[in-house]
C-alpha positions in Angstrom: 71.1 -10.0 1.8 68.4 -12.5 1.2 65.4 -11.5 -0.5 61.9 -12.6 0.7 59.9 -14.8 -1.4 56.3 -12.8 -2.3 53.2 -14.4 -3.9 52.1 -12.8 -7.0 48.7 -10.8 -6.9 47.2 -12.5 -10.1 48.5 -15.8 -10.7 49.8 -16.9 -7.1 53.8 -17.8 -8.3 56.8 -17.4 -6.0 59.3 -15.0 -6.8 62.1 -12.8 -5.1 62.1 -10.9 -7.6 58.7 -9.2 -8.0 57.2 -6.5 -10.5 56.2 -4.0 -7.4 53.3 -1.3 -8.3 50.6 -0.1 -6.0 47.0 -0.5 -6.8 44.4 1.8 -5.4 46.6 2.6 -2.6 48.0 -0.8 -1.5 51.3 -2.1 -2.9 51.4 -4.8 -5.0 53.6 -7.5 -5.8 53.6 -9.9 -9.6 56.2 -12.5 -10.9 55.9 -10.2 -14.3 54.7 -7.6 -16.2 52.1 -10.1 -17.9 50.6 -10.5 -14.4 50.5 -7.0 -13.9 48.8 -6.2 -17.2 46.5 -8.7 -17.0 45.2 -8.0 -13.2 45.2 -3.9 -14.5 43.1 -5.0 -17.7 40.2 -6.7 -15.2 40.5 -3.7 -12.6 39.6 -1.1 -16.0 37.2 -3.8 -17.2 35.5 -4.1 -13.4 36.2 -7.6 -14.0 38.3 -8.3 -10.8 36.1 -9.5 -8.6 34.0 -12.1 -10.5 37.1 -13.2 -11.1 38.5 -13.8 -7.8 35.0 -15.1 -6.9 35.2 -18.1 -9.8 38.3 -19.0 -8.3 37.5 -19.2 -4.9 34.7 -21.4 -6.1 37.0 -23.0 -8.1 39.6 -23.7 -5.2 36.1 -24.9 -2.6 35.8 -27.3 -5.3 39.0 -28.4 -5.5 39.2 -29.5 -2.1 35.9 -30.7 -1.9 
């Protein structure tokens, strides 16, 4: 059986073998535990979405 290759919530890496946990009722997939604890650190912080908001400026920018 051929596993499916899953993008990681926090840092966007490839894996088949994901670190699975669900977050405020949606399961979610990281290439590691560092991922996980870093993305859990900025949910407890209320840090997660200024921080997906720089990097979608940051992306814009990048194709700009």
């Amino acid at each position: 059986m051929v596993k499916d290759v899953v993008r990681c919530e926090h840092c966007g890496a490839e894996t088949k073998h994901p670190v699975t946990k669900t977050i405020g009722g949606r399961e979610l997939n990281f290439c590691c535990t560092g991922c996980l604890a870093v993305y859990e650190f900025l949910i407890e912080e209320n840090l997660l979405e200024q921080v997906k908001a720089a990097e979608q400026v940051e992306n814009k920018n990048q194709v700009s």
